[in-house]
Legacy VTK file of the C-alpha trace (Angstrom):
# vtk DataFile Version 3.0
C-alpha trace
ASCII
DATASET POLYDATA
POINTS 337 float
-107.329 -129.998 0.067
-105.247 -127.262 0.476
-102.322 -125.701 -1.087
-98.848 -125.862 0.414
-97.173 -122.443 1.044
-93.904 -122.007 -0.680
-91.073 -121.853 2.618
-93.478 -124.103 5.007
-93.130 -127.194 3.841
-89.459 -128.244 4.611
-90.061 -126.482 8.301
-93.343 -128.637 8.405
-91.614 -132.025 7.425
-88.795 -130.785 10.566
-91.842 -130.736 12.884
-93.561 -133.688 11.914
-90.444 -135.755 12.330
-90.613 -135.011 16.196
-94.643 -135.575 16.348
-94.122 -138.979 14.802
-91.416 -139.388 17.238
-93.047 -139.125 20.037
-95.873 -141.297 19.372
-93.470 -144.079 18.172
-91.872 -143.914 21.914
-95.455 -145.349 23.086
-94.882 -148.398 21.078
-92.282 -151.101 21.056
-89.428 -151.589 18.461
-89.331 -153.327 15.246
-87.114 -154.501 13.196
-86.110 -153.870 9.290
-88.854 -154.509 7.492
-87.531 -158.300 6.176
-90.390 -160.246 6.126
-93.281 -157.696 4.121
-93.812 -159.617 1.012
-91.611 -159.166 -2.311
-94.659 -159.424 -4.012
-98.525 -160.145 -3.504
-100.691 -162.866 -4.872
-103.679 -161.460 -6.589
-106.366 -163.064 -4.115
-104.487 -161.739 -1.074
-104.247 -158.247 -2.730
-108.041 -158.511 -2.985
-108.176 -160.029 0.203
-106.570 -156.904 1.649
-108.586 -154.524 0.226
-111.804 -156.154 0.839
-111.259 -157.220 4.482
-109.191 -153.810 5.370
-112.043 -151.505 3.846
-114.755 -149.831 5.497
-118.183 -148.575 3.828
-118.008 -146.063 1.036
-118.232 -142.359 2.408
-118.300 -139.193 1.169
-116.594 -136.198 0.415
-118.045 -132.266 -0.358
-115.161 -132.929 -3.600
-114.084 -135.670 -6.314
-110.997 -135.319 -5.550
-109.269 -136.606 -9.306
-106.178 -135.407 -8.354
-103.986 -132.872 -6.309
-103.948 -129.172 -5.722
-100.775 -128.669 -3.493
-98.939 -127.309 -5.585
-95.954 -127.358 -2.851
-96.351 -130.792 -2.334
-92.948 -131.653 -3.652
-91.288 -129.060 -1.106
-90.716 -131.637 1.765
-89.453 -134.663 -0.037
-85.879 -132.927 0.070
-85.751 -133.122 3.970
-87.935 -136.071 3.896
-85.275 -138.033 2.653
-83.430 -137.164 5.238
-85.612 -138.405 8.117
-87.000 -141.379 6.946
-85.394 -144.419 5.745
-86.456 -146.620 2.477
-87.104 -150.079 2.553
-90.300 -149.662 4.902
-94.131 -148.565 4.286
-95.407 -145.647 3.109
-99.306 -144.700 3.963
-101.654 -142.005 2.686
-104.629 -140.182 0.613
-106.418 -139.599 -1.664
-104.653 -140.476 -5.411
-101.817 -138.924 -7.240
-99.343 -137.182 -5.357
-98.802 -140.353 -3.220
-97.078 -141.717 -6.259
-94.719 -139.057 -6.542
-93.655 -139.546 -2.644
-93.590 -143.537 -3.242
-91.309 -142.755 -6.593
-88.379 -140.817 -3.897
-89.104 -142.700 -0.705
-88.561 -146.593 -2.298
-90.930 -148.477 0.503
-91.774 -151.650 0.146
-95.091 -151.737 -0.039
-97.622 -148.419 0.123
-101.028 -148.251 1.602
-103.436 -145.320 0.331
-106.425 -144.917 2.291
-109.438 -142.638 1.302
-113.114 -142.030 2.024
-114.269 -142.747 -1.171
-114.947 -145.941 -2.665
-114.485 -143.436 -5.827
-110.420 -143.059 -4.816
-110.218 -146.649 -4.734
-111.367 -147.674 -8.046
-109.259 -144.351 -9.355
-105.820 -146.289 -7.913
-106.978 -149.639 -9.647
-107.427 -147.468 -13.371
-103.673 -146.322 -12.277
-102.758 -149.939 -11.746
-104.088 -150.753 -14.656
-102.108 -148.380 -17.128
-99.217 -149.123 -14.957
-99.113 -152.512 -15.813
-100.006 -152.208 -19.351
-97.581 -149.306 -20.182
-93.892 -149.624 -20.700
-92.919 -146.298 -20.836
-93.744 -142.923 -18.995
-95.246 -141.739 -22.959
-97.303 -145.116 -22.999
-99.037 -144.183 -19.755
-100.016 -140.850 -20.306
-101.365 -141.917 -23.431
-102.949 -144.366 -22.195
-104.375 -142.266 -19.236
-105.787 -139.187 -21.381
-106.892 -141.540 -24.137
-104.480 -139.880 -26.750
-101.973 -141.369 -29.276
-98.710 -140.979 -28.530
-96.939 -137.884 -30.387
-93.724 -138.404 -32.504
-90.288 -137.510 -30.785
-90.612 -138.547 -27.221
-88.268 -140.766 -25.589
-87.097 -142.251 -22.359
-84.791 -139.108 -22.514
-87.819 -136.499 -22.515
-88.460 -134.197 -19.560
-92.075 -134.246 -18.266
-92.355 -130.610 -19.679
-91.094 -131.570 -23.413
-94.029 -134.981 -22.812
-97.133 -132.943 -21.175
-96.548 -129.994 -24.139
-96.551 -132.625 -26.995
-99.802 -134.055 -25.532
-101.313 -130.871 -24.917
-101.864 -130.662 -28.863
-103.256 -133.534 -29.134
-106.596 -134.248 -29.142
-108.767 -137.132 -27.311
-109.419 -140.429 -29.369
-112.658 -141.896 -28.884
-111.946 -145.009 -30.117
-108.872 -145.419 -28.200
-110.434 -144.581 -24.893
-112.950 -147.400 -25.879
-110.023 -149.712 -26.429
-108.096 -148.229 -23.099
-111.513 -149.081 -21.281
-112.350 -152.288 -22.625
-108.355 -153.698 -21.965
-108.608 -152.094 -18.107
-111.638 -154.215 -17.307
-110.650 -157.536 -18.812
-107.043 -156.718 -16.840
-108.879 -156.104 -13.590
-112.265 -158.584 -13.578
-110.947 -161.630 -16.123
-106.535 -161.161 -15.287
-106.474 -160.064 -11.776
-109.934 -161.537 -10.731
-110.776 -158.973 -8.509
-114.016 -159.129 -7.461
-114.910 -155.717 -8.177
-118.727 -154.850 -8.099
-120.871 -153.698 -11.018
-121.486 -150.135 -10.160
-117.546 -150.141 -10.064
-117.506 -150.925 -13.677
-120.491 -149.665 -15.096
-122.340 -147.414 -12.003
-122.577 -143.243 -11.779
-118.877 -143.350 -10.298
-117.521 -146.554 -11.687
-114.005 -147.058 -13.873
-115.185 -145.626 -16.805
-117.093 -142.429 -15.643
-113.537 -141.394 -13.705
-111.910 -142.712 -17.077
-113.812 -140.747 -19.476
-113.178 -137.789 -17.065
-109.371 -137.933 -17.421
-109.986 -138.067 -21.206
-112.774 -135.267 -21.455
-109.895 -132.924 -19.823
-106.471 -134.175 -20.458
-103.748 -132.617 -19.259
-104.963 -129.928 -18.321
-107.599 -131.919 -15.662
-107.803 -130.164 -12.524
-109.543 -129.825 -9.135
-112.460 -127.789 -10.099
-113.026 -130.817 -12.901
-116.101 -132.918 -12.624
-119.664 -132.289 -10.897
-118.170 -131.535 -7.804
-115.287 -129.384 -7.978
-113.964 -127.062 -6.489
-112.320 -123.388 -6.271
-110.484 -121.760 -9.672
-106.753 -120.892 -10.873
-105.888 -124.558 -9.490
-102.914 -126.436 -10.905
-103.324 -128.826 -14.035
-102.546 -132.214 -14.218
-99.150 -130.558 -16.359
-98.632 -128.364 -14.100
-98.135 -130.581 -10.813
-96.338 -133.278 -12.917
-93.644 -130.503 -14.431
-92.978 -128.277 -10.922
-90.089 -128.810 -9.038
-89.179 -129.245 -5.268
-87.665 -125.762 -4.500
-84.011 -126.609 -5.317
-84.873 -127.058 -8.843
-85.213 -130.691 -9.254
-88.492 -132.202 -10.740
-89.392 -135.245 -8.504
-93.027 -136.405 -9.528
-93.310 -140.041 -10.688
-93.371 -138.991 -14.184
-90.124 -136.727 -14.152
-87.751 -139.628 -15.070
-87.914 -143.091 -16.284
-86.394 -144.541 -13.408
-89.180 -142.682 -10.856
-91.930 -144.089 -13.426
-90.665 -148.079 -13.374
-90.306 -147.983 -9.549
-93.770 -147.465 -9.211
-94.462 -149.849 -12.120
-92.901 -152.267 -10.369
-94.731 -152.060 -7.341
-98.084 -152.054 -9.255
-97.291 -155.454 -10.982
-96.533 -157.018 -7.865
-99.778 -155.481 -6.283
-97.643 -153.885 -3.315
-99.631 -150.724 -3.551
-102.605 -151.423 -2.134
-105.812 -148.942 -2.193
-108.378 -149.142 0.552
-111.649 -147.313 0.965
-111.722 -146.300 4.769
-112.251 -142.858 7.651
-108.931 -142.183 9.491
-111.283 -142.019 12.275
-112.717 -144.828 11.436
-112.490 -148.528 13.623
-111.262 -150.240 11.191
-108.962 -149.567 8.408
-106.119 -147.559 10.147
-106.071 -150.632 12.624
-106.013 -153.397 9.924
-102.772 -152.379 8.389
-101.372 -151.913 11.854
-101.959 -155.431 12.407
-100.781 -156.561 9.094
-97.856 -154.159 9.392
-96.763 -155.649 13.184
-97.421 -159.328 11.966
-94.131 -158.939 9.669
-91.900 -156.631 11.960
-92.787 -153.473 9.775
-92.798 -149.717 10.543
-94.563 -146.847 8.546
-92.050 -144.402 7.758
-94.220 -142.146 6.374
-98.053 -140.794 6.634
-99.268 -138.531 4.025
-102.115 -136.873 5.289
-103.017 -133.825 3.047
-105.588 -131.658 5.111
-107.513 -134.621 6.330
-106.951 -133.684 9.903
-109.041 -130.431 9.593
-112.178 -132.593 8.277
-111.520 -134.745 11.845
-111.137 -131.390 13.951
-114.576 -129.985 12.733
-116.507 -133.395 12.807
-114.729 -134.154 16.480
-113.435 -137.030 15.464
-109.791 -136.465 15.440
-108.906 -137.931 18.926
-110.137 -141.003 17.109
-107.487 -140.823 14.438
-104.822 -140.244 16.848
-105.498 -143.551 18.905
-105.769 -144.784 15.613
-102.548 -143.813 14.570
-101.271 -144.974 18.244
-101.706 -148.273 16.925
-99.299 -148.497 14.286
-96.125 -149.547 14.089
-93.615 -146.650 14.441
-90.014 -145.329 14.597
-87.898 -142.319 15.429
-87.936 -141.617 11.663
-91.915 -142.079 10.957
-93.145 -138.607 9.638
-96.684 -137.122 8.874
-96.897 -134.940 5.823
-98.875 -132.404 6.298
-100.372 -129.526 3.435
-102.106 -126.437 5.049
-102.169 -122.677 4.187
-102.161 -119.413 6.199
LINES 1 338
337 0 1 2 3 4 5 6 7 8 9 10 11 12 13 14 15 16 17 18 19 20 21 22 23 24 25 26 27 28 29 30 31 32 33 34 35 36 37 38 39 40 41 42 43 44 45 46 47 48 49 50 51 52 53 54 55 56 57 58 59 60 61 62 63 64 65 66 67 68 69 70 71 72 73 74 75 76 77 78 79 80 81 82 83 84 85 86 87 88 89 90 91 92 93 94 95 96 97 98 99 100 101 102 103 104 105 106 107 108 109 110 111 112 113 114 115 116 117 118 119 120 121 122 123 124 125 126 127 128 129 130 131 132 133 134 135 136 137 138 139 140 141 142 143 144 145 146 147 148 149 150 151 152 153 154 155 156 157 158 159 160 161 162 163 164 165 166 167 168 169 170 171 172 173 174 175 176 177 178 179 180 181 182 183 184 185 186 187 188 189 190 191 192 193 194 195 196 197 198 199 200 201 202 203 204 205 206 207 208 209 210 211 212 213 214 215 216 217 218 219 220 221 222 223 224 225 226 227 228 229 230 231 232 233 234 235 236 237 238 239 240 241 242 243 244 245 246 247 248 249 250 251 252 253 254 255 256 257 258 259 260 261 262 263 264 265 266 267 268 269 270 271 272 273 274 275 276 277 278 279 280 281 282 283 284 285 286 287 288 289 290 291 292 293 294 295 296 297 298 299 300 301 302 303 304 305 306 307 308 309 310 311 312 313 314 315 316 317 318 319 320 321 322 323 324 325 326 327 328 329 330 331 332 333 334 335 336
């Protein structure tokens, strides 16, 4: 991925509102999104992920989390175009979080490659569900017990220094491990597979990654990383969006149990699938159309460049033709240069 250029990204979001646009003129007009679900069963969560998906792919990077460190720049004038209340889409895994936390949709759809991405959003889930408080789930997520002195009331700087000094528990990561499975495979009953669990990329080797590095995780982390000097996992959670206002999911208490809310009524809903592909783009289309919704945002990160080089992209586009779209729908976009 690449990193968003401080001064292009509210001029981007301007000029994404009109591409959007223009495809939504090809396709007929919906209304509110009413009937999308208030919440989703468990089976037909599963359901949806198993019947949207397409085969595991691959990608030259892991991919544990962001490197745009801009990506917060748009959300200012995306509030502007788009309207809450209807779906969000996108890739790969954090920063979609932080765009759910300030857009409000009703239900979220993150697409990605990699099987790997997938079973990253489900750990997520899982210390969503399990963790009250913003301080709960970072503990949870980096495997480290929670420092005295935080509160509801503490910024995300005051949270990520405290953990910063503290180190990794073994014992709790065991415990952290051990409670996300049961809460997946014996709670939720999703039929995840055994190399999700307990294979080379499963639960527990992207776990044990997020506890090996902690806070200060980045995109260079793991076997296949990538680049140096790239943002921590502090560092994109504590930046602001140009006007001086933090707005990632874990700036505020109220950002943080939006998305908590969402994840315990399984309306974020991970998929492993290509943009270009046949069949994952066009599933939630269908689904989307079926109960008179529109996506009001896309989040597509670089992806688009991948297409352009592999001559696939026309592929996307007739893809995304499909879908059910307003004035307002927007692409997000991160480039550089």
């Amino acid at each position: 991925m690449q990193v968003f250029v401080r001064g292009l990204g509210v001029r981007l979001g301007l000029l994404l509102a009109v591409i959007a646009g223009l495809l939504a003129l090809g396709t007929p007009s919906f209304k509110a999104a009413e009937s999308l679900p208030a919440e989703v069963s468990d089976e037909a969560f599963w359901k949806m992920v198993v019947d949207m998906s397409e085969p595991d792919g691959s990608f030259q990077f892991e991919n544990f989390l962001s490197n745009e460190l801009g990506y917060q720049y748009v959300i200012p004038r995306l509030l502007q175009i788009t309207r809450p209340g209807g779906v969000y889409m996108g890739v790969a895994p954090e920063q979609n979080f932080t765009y759910i936390a300030a857009m409000k949709p009703k239900m979220a759809f993150i697409i990605d490659i990699r099987r790997q991405n997938m079973i990253e959003l489900l750990m997520y889930k899982s210390f969503f569900e399990m963790s009250e408080t913003r301080a709960d789930f970072i503990s949870k997520l980096f495997a480290r017990k929670r420092p005295e002195g935080l509160s509801e009331k503490s910024t995300a700087a005051q949270m990520f220094n405290a953990y910063s000094l503290v180190p990794p528990d073994p014992d709790l990561y065991q415990q952290n491990l051990k409670a996300m499975k049961d809460l997946l495979v014996k709670t939720h009953k999703f039929g995840l597979k055994p190399p999700d669990l307990d294979g080379t990329f499963s639960i527990g080797y992207v776990y044990s990654t997020f506890v090996d590095a902690g806070p200060s995780l980045d995109y260079s982390t793991g076997g296949r990383g990538a680049g140096a000097n790239n943002p921590t996992y502090a560092d994109l959670m504590v930046i602001d969006d140009g006007t001086g206002e933090n707005r990632s999911y874990l700036a505020t208490e109220e950002n943080y149990r939006y998305l908590r809310d969402m994840e315990k009524k399984n309306l974020i809903v991970p998929l492993v699938g290509d943009f270009s592909g046949p069949k994952t783009v066009r599933a939630v289309g269908e689904y989307l159309r079926d109960r008179n919704a529109t996506v009001e945002a896309f989040y597509l990160s670089n992806v688009e460049q991948y297409l352009f080089n592999d001559f696939t992209s026309a592929d996307f586009y007739n893809n995304v033709a499909t879908l059910p779209l307003a004035s307002s729908s927007t692409f997000i976009r991160s480039f550089s240069g």
